[in-house]
N, C-alpha and C positions, 0 to 999 in steps of 0.2 A: 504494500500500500504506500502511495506517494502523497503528500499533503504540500502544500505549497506556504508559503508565510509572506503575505501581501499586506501591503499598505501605505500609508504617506510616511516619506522621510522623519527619522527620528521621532516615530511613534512605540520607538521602542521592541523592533521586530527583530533585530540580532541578540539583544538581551534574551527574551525569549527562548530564542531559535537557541541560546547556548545552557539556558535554562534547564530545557526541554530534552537535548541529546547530550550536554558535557564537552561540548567541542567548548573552545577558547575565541573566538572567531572576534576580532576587533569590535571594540563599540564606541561611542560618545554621545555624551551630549547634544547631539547638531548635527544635522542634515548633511549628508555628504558621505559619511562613511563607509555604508557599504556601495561597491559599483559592479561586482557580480556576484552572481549567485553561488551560494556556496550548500551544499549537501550533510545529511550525517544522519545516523542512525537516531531513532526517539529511543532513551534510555529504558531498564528495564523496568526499573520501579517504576515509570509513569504509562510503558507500554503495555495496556490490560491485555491484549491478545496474544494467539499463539503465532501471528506470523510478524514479523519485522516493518515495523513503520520508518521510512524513508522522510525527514524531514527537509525539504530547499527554503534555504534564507535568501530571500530576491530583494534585489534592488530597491529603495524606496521609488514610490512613483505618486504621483497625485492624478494621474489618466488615464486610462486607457490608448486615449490618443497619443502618442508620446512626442516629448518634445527634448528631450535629449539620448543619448546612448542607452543610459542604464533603465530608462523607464521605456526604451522598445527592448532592452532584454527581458522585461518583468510582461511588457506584452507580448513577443512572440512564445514565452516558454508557458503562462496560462495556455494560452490560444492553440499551441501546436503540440506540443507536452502534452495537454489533458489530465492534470493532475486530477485524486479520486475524489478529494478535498482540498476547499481552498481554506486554511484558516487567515482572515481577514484582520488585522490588527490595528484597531484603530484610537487612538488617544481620545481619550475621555475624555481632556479638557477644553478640547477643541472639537468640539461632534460638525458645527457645522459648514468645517473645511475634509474632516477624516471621512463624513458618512456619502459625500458627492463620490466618489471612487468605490465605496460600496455599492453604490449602485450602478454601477458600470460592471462591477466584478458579479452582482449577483443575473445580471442579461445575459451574460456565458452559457448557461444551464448546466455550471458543476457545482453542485450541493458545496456552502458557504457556512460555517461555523464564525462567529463575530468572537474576538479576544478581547472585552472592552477594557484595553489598559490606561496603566496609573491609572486606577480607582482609587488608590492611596492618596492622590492628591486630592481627589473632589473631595473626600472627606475630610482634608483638612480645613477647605473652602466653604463646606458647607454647604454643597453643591447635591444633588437630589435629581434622581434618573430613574425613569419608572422602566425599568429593562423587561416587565415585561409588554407593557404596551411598545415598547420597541420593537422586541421580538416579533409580536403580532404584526406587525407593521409591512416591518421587512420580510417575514414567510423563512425566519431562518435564526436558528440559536445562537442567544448573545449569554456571554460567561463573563462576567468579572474575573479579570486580574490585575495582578501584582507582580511582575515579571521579576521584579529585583530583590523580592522576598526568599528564603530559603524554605519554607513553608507556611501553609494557610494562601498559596499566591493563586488557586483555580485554576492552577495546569490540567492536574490530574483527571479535572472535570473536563478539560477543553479537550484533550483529548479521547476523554469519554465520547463528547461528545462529536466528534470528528470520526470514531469508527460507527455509531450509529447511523449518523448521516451520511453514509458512505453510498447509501442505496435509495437514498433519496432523490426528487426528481425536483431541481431549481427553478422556481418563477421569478421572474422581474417583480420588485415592489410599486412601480407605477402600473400592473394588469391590477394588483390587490386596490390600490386607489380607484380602478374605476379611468386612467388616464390612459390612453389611446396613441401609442406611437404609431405615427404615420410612416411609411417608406420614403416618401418624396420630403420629409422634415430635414431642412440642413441641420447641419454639427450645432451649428447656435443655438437655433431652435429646442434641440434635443438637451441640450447642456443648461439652456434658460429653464426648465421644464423638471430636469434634475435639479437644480438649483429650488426651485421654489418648493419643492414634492419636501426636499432637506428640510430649509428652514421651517415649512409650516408643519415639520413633523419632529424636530429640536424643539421647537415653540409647546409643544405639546407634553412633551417626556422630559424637559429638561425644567429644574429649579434652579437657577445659579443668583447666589446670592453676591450681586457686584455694586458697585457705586461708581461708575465711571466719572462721575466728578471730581475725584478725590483721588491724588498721584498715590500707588502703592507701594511698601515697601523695595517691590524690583524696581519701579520708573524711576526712586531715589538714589538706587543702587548705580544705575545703566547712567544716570543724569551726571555721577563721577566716572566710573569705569571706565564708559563709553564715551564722555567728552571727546570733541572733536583735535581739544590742546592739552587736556590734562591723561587722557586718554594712553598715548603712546611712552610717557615717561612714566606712569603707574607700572605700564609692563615691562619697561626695562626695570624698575626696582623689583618688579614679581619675579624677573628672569633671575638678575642676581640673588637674591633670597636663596632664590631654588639650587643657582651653581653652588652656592655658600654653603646650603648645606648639604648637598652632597658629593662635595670635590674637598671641601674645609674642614666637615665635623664629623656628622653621620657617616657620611661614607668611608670615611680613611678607620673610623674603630671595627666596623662591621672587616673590614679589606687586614686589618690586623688578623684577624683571626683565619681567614683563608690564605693569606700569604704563609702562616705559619703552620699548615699544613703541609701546602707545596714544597717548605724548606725540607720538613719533616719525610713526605716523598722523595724527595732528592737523594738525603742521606738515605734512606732507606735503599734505592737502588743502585748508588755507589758502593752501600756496603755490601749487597748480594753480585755486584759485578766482580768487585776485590780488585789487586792491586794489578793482576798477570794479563785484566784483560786488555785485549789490546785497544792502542790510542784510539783509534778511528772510529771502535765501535763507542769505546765511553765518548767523545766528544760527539757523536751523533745521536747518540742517544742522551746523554745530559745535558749539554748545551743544545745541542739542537731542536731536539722535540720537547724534552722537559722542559727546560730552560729558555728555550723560545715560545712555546706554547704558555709554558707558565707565567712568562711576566706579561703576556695578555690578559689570561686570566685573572691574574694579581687586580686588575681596572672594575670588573666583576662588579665590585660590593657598589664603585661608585657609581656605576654605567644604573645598575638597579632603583639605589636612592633616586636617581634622576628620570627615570622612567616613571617609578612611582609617583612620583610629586608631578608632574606633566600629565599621569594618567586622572589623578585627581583634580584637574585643572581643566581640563577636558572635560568630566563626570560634572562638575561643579555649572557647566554653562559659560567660565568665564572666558575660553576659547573663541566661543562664537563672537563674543563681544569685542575681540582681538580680529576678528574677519573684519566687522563690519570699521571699525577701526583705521584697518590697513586697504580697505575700498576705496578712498575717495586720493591714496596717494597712489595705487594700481592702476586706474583709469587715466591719470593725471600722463602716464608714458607709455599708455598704450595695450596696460593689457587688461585680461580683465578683473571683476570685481572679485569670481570665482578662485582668480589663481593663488587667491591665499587661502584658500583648503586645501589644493596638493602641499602648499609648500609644510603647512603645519604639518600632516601625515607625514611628511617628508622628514619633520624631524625623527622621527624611531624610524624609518627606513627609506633611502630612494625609490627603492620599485614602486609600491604601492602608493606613492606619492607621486609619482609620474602617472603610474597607472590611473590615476583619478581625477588628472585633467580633459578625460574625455567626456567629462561633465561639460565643460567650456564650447557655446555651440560656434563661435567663432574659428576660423581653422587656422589663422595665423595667430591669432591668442592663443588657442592652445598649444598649439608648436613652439611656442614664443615659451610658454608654461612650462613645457615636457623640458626645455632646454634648457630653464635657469632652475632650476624646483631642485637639483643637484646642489647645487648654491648653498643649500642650509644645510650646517653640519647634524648629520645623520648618527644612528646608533654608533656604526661602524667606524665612526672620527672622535667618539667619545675618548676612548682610550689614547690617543694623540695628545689630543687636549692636552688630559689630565696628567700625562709624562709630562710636557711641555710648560705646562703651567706649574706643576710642582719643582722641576727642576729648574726653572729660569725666573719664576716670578715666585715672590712670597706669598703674594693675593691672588690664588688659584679661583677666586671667583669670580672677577674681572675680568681675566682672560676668557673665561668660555660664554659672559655676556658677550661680552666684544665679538666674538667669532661669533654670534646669531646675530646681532645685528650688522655686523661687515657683510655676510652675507647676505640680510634684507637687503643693504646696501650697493651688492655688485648685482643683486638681480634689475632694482630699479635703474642702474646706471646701463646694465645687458640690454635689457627693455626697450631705452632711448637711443639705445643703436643699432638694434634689429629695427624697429622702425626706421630710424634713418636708414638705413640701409635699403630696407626696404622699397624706400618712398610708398609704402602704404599710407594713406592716411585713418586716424581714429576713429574707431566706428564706436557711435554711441551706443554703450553696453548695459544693461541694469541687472542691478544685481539682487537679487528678491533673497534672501534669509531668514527663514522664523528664527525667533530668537527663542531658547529657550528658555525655562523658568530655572534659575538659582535654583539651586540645592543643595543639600550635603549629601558630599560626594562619597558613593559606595566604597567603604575600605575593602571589603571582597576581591568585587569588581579592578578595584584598581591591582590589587594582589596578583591576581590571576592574569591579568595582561602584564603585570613586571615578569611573571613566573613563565608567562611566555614564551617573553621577548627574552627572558636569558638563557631559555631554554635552546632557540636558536642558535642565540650567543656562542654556545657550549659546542652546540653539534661544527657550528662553523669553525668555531678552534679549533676541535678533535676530529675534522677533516683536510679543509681550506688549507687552514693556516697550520696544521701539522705535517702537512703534505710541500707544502712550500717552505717552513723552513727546514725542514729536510734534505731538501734540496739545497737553498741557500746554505748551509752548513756544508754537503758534499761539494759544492762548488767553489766552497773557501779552504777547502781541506787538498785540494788540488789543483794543479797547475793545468796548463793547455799538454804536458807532455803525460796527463795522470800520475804523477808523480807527488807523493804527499811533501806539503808548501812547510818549508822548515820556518821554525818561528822565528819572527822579526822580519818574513819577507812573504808575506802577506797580499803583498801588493802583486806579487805574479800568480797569485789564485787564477782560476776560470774565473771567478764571480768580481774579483776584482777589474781583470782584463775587458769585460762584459758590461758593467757599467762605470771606468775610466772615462770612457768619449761621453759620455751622461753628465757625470762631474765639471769635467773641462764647460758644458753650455751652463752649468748653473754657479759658477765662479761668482759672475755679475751678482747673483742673489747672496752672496755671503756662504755659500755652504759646497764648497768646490773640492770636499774628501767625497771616495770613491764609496766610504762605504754607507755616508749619509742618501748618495744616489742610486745603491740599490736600496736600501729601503723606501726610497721612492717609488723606485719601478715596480718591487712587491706589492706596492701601497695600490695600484692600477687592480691586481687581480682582487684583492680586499683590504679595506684601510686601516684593517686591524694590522696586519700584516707586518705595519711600516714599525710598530713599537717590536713586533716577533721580529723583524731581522733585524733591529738596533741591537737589541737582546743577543741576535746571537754573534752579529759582526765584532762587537765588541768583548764580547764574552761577560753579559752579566746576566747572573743567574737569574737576581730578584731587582724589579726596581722599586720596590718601597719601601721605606723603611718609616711607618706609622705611629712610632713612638715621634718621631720630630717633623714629620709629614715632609722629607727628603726623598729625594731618589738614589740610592746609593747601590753599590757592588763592593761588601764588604769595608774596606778601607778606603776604595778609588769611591772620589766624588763624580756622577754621572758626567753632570757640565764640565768637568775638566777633560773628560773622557774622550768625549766628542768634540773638545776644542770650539764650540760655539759662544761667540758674543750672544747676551740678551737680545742684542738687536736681531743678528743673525737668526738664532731662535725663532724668534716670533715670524719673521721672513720664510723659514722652513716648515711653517704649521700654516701659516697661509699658503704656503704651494702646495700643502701636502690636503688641505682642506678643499680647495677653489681649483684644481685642477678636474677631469676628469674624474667620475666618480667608478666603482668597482664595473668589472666585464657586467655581469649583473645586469645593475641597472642599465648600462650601454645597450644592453640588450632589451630591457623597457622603452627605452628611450626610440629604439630602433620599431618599436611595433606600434608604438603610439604616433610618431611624428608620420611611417608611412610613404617616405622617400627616401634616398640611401643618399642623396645630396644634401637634402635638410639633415640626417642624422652624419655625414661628415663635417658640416659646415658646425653644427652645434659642438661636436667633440674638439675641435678647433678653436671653437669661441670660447671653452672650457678652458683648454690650455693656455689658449696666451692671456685667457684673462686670469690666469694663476700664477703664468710666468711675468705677465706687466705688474699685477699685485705686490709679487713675492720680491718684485726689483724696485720699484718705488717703498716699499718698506724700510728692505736693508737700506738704500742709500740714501732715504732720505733720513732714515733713524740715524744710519752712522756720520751723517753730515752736522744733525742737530746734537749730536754727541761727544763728538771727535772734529769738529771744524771742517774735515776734510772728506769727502766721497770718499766709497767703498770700491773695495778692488774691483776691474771692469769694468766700470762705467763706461767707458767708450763703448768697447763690447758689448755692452747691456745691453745698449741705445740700438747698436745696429742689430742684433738679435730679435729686442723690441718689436721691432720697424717691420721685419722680414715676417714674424708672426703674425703682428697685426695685417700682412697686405695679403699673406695668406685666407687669414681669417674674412678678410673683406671679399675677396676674390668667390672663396666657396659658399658663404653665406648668400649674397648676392646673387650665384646661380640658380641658389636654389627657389630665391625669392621670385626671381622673374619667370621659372616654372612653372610657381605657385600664382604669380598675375596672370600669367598666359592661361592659366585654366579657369580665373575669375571672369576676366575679360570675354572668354569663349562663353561662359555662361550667361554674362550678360548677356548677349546680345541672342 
């Protein structure tokens, strides 16, 4: 048996749907987040029958008629699919925007079960719903829930009620009115007709006790949050808070405790290898995998704290209030209102953050979207940061505000030169967002998405990135003749000879060792990566040491390790952040944009806007430091120059492709 799980945007239908089977499946506060359908089994405590109930979590949609991508995937897979039941999910606080889509879904003739969720709220509102003159209404069972409850929430009913009506045969509730759809009625027509059938049957079953004269608790809330000037400096203080405390406090005690396991594993497998065995294997096996892999993991506790506090920020509603926020400076260069929903998504991961600009019905905003949405440091650049900022700055929590908004920063600056570039001109966009209601946000909920997302974290360590520096390690352990690299000459490695000519182009940025630039290049296949081969090029086991929130390798201080100025530093975590983001995503980027022009021209515009970033940093930091330009500057310049005319060259092609096919449609 197949049921379907339909309704309008953040009516709470992925809660649910993870309620109901135990999957983890993303959620938030706010409209946007799911954009395909995702499947799983209904669990067994809630499934009363003896065969397998198949649950799909669809897209939100408010139509039938669709007006973006994810709401024709919610209409061709009703429509063609023929699921056996459709459970209908519709917010209670809002009946008479949620119940217009009900009756479009109940015209289908596939038996319709109603989830009337957040019933939790009306009663705190004091709000009164005669569910069963509802019922009656509509010719089809309506159940209270509570989706975010852990029991007492009327699952167990919904889906009672879902295998009963399994065999049931669905009427439209305008035949039960007595209302007469014509064939020859336009879309208007038909929608004007839903429309009035709604309200004058909300008007009926509904008690909502409101005073719209009188501003409520949220419009006091949203009148600061959401200010149009006070608005954007609230969330940079909300942002730092959140680095604060989990790169400064919370996170480094929690990261105590799992760094001193991993020590504890180390010794543990140095004593079971003993002293005979040979070199190649212990350096591949304890620095390489343990010790490269490990001092990823060591980031763990803080990547988690930060997830958690961002997942609660989200649950909370105050996210959406950051959209509408960052709308009116989006539009202002060209893209659209929407593009700052990828970007958020964007921050716990690129893919899915790309992936969700196909909400954007514009094709150059979205393209425009798919190719800076990279931009914002992702889970995967957490660990960067956090090396970077502990070992170069004392106030680790300025650095990783800085790096979200440097990135807000080079998307709007990307923005205003894809357009230029373009010569497209601004197409008046709007940007429609329910806003949701405040709340306190579910500690569960947010639990379960850190528990996730580190979950990931883990699998991609103990594959990715144990796979890679494996390699990196056997390619520092040999020469080009395979011949094991005697120590102190290092430098005629494979891995050194490999990325050498790497090094020599990033002189200009400050950071021109060979083996700062393989951890670059690792950083390409995943950006965890770039802390695993620092780890192992250098040879340090552990890089925390959480008693003084250092980064150290026994005695040797990291920063002296690596021979980086502060300035330089920071210069190397902006390339390492604003370049190109993992294979990965490139490969989101590559299904979303839909041209293999537009997806070189954006990988392009990624790099030199990493490598112009990462060169105006050092030199300008070491200029305002030291009186004097950074090594290369000349070099810089012409380097500069050559990427940027590349970058203009491929972009450009792609754009006038993408005119040529507008222009054909005009006309």
């Amino acid at each position: 048996m197949k049921i379907a799980l339909a309704g309008n945007p953040n009516s709470g239908k992925t809660t649910l749907f993870n309620a109901i089977t135990g999957n983890t499946a993303p959620v938030g506060n706010w409209a946007g987040v799911t954009i395909s359908k995702k499947e799983g089994q209904v669990k067994n405590t809630i499934n009363l029958s003896d065969g397998v109930i198949t649950a799909v979590d669809l897209p939100g949609a408010y139509s039938m008629s669709p007006f973006t991508s994810e709401e024709t995937i919610t209409r061709n897979f009703v429509r063609n699919e023929k699921p056996d039941v459709i459970l209908n999910i519709v917010d209670s606080t809002n009946l008479n925007r949620s119940l217009f889509f009900t009756t479009q879904l109940l015209e289908l003739g596939i038996p319709v079960v109603i989830a009337l969720n957040k019933s939790d709220l009306n009663q705190k509102k004091q709000t009164e719903i005669d569910i069963g003159q509802l019922s009656q209404s509509l010719g089809c069972p309506v159940i209270e829930t509570i989706a975010t409850k852990s029991s007492d929430n009327g699952l167990e009913q919904l889906i009672e009620q879902a295998l009963e009506r399994k065999t049931h045969a669905q009427t439209a509730p305008f035949n039960a009115q007595g209302i007469e759809l014509k064939d020859a009625a336009s879309v208007q027509e038909l929608d004007t007709e839903r429309f009035e059938f709604v309200k004058s049957l909300v008007q009926k079953i509904e008690n909502r006790q409101t005073q719209s004269t009188q501003l409520t608790t949220q419009d006091k809330v949203d009148s600061v949050l959401a200010h149009k000037w006070l608005g954007l400096p609230i969330f940079a203080v909300v942002m730092w808070c959140i680095f604060s405390l989990s790169q400064t406090h919370v996170g480094p005690i929690l990261a105590d405790v799992l760094v001193g396991w991993i020590d504890e594993f180390y010794a543990l497998v140095a004593g079971l290898l003993g002293e005979d065995v040979s070199p190649l294997l212990s350096a591949l096996l304890l620095d390489g995998i343990i010790g490269g892999v490990g001092a990823v993991i060591g980031f763990l506790p803080l990547i988690m704290v930060l997830f958690f506090l961002l997942a609660l920020l989200e649950d909370s509603g105050y996210m959406a209030r950051v959209a509408v926020i960052m709308d009116r400076f989006f539009k202002k260069v060209g893209l659209s209102g929407k593009s700052i929903i990828p970007m958020v998504i964007g921050t716990g991961c690129a893919i899915p953050g790309i992936m969700a600009t196909r909400t954007i019905q514009n094709e150059r905003q979205r393209r425009t979207t798919a190719m800076l949405t990279p931009f914002m440091p992702c889970g995967a650049k957490l660990p960067v940061i956090a090396l970077f900022a502990g070992v170069f700055f004392q106030d680790a929590a300025w650095v990783g505000t800085t790096m979200y908004f440097a990135g807000i920063a080079l998307i709007v600056l990307g923005a205003l030169l894809v357009v230029r570039i373009t010569g497209e001109k601004n197409t008046r966009a709007f940007f429609i967002l329910e806003l949701p209601e405040y709340r306190f946000p579910s500690i569960s909920q947010a639990a379960l998405s850190t528990l996730s997302r580190a979950k990931a974290f883990i699998i991609k360590a103990g594959t990715i990135i144990l796979l890679c520096n494996a390699a990196v390690q056997i390619m520092q352990t040999f020469d080009w003749q395979f011949q094991v690299v005697a120590e102190g000459a290092e430098h005629t490695s494979i891995l050194a000879g490999i990325a050498s000519p790497f090094a020599f182009v990033l002189i200009p940025l400050g950071f021109g060792a060979w083996q700062l630039a393989a951890a670059a290049i690792t950083g390409f296949i995943a950006k965890e990566n770039v802390v695993g081969t620092l780890a192992v090029v250098y040879g340090i086991t552990n890089f925390i040491d959480t008693e003084e929130l250092a980064l150290v390798s026994g005695s040797a201080d990291v920063a002296t390790v690596m021979g980086l100025s502060s300035v330089a530093a920071f210069a190397y975590l902006m390339f390492n952040l604003f370049t190109p983001p993992c294979f990965a995503a490139i490969g989101a980027m590559n299904a979303e944009l839909e041209d293999k022009k537009w997806l070189m021209g954006g990988v392009a515009f990624q790099f030199g806007i990493g490598y112009v970033t990462a060169f105006l940093a050092y030199q300008i930091g070491t200029y305002v430091t030291t009186g004097a330009v950074g090594q290369g500057f000349v070099y810089g310049l012409i380097v500069t120059s050559v990427l940027l005319g590349i970058l203009m060259y491929l972009v450009n092609k792609g754009a006038k492709k993408e005119q040529q096919k507008l222009d054909l449609c005009s006309s």
